[in-house]
C-alpha positions as CSV (number, residue, x, y, z in Angstrom):
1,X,85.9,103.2,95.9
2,X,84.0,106.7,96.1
3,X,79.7,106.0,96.3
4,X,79.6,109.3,93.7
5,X,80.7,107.1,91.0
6,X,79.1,105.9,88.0
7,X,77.9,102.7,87.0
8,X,80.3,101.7,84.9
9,X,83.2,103.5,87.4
10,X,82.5,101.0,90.2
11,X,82.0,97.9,87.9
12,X,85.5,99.0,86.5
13,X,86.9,99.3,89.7
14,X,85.5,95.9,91.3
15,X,86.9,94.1,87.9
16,X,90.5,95.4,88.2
17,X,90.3,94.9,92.1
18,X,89.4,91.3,91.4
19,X,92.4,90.5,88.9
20,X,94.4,92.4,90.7
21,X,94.0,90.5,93.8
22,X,94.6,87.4,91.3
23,X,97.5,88.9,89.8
24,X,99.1,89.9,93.3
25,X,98.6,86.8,94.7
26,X,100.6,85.1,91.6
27,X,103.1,88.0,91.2
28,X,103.6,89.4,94.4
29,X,103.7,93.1,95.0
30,X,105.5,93.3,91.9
31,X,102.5,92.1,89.2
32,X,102.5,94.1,86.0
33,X,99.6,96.8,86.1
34,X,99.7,96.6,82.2
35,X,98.8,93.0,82.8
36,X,95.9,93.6,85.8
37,X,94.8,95.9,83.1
38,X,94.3,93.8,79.9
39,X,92.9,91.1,82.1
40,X,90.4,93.4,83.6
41,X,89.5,94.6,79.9
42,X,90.4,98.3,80.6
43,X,93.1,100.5,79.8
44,X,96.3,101.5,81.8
45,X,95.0,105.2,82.4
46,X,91.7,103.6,84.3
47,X,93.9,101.5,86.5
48,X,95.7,104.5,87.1
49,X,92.7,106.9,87.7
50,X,91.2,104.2,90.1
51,X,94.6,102.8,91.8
52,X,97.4,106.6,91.2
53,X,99.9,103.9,92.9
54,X,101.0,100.5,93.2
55,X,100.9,101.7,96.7
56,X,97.4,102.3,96.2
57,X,96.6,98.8,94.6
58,X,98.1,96.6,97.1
59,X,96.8,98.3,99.8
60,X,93.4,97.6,98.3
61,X,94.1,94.2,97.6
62,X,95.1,93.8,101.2
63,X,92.4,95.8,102.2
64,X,90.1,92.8,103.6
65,X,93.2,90.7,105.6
66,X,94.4,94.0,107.5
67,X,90.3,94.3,108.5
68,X,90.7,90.4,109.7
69,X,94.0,90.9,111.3
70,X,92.1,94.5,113.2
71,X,89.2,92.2,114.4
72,X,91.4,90.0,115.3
73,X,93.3,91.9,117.7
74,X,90.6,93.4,119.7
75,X,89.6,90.0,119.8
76,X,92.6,89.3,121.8
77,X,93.0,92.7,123.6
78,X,92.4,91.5,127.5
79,X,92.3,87.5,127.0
80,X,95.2,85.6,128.6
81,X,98.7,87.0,129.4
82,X,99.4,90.3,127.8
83,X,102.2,89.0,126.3
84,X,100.8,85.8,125.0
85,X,98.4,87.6,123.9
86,X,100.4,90.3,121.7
87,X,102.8,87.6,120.1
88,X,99.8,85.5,119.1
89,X,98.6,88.8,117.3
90,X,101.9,89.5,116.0
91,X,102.1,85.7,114.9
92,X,99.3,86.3,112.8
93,X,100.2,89.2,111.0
94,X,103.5,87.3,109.9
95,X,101.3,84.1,108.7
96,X,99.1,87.0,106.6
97,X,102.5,88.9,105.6
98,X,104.3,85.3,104.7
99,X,101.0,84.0,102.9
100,X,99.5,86.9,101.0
101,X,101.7,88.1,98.4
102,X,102.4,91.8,98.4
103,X,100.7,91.9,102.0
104,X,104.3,93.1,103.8
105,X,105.2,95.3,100.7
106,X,101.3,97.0,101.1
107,X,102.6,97.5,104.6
108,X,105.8,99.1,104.3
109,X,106.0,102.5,103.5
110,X,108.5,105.1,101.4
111,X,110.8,106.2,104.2
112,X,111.0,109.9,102.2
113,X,107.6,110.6,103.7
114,X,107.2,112.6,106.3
115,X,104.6,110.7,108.5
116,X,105.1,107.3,107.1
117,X,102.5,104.9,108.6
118,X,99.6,107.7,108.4
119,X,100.3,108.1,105.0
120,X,99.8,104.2,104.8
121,X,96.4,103.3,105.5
122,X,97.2,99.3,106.3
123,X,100.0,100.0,108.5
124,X,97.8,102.6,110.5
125,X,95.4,100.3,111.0
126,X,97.3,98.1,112.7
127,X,99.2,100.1,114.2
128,X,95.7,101.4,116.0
129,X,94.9,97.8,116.4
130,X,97.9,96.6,118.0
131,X,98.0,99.8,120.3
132,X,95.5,98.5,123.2
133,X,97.4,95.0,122.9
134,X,101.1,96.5,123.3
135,X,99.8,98.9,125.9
136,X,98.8,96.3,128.4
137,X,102.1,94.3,127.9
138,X,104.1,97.0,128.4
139,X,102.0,98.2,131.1
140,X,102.2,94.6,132.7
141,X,106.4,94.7,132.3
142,X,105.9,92.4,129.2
143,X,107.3,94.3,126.9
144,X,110.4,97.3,126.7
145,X,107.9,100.8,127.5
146,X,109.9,102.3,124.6
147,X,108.9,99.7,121.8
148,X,106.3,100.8,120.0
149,X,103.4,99.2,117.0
150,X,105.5,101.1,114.2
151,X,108.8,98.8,115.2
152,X,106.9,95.9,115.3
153,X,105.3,96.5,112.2
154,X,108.4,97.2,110.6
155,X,110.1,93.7,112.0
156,X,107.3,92.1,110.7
157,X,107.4,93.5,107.6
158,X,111.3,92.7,107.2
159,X,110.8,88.8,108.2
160,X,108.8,88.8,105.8
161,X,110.4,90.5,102.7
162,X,113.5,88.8,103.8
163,X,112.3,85.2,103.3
164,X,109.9,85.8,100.9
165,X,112.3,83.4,98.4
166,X,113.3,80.9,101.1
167,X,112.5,77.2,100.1
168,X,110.0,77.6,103.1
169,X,108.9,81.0,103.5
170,X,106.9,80.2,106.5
171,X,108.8,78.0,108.9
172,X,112.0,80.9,108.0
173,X,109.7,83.4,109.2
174,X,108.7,82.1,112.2
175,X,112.1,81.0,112.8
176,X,113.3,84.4,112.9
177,X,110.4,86.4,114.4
178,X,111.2,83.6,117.6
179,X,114.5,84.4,117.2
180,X,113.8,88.1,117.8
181,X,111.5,87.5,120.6
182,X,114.1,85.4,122.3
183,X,116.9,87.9,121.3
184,X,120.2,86.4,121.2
185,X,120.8,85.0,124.8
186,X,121.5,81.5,125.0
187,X,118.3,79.7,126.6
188,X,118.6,79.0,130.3
């Protein structure tokens, strides 16, 4: 929210943040703006003015998890093994993703863009968060050189919209983000 603004702007703007974080977590990404409005006791044109996308919304709604999920990976960045360390990271952005409605849909981006993550500000985050934790595993031959934050995001984020309606959203996730850390070969 911009300091500049009036009064009644930022009282507005904390009001529709706060159903809409209400609304998102009932609804998913896809709650009703018309609804977030009425609730808030403001019109559709000041949700807009405030929030010019759902994009927008969500990532504001999500704003204070991706701040927890940053501090929580420099908290990790050079404790334990390098790879322990990322996959605990990367575990916990699945729990958030799984958890928090509209979380992995604030994270995804609109693949027409031509510079998708830094056009999204909570998938640039951690992407710059996970950086120094993915850099030391690969470094330490824990992880593929060529993988980067971006396709880890993005595996994330399709665990995650993928079981989304599973009868247990969060043991199908996990189940499938081990699967892709163990790939397909049988165990030996």
């Amino acid at each position: 929210m911009p300091d500049g603004q009036r009064a009644d702007a930022r009282r507005n703007y904390t009001r529709i943040l706060a159903v809409a974080q209400r609304e998102v977590a009932a609804h998913g990404a896809d709650a009703s703006l018309e609804q977030i409005a009425r609730t808030a006791g403001v019109g559709s044109a000041t949700v807009r003015r405030h929030f010019p996308t759902r994009q927008a919304l969500l990532e504001a709604v999500s704003r204070e998890r991706i701040e927890a999920l940053r501090v929580r990976a420099h908290e990790l960045t050079g404790q334990g093994e390098s790879r322990d360390a990322l996959l605990e990271w990367l575990g916990d952005v699945l729990t958030y993703c799984v958890c928090a409605r509209g979380l992995a849909t604030a994270l995804s981006y609109d693949a027409a863009g031509a510079d998708p993550v830094h056009n999204n500000s909570c998938s640039a985050t951690l992407e710059e968060a996970a950086g120094p934790l993915l850099l030391r595993a690969a470094r330490d031959g824990a992880v593929a050189q060529d993988v980067t934050t971006l396709d880890l995001i993005t595996l994330l984020v399709g665990i995650a919209l993928a079981t989304e309606h599973a009868p247990d959203p969060a043991a199908r996730a996990r189940q499938l983000f081990d699967l892709s850390v163990a790939g397909l070969s049988p165990r030996r």
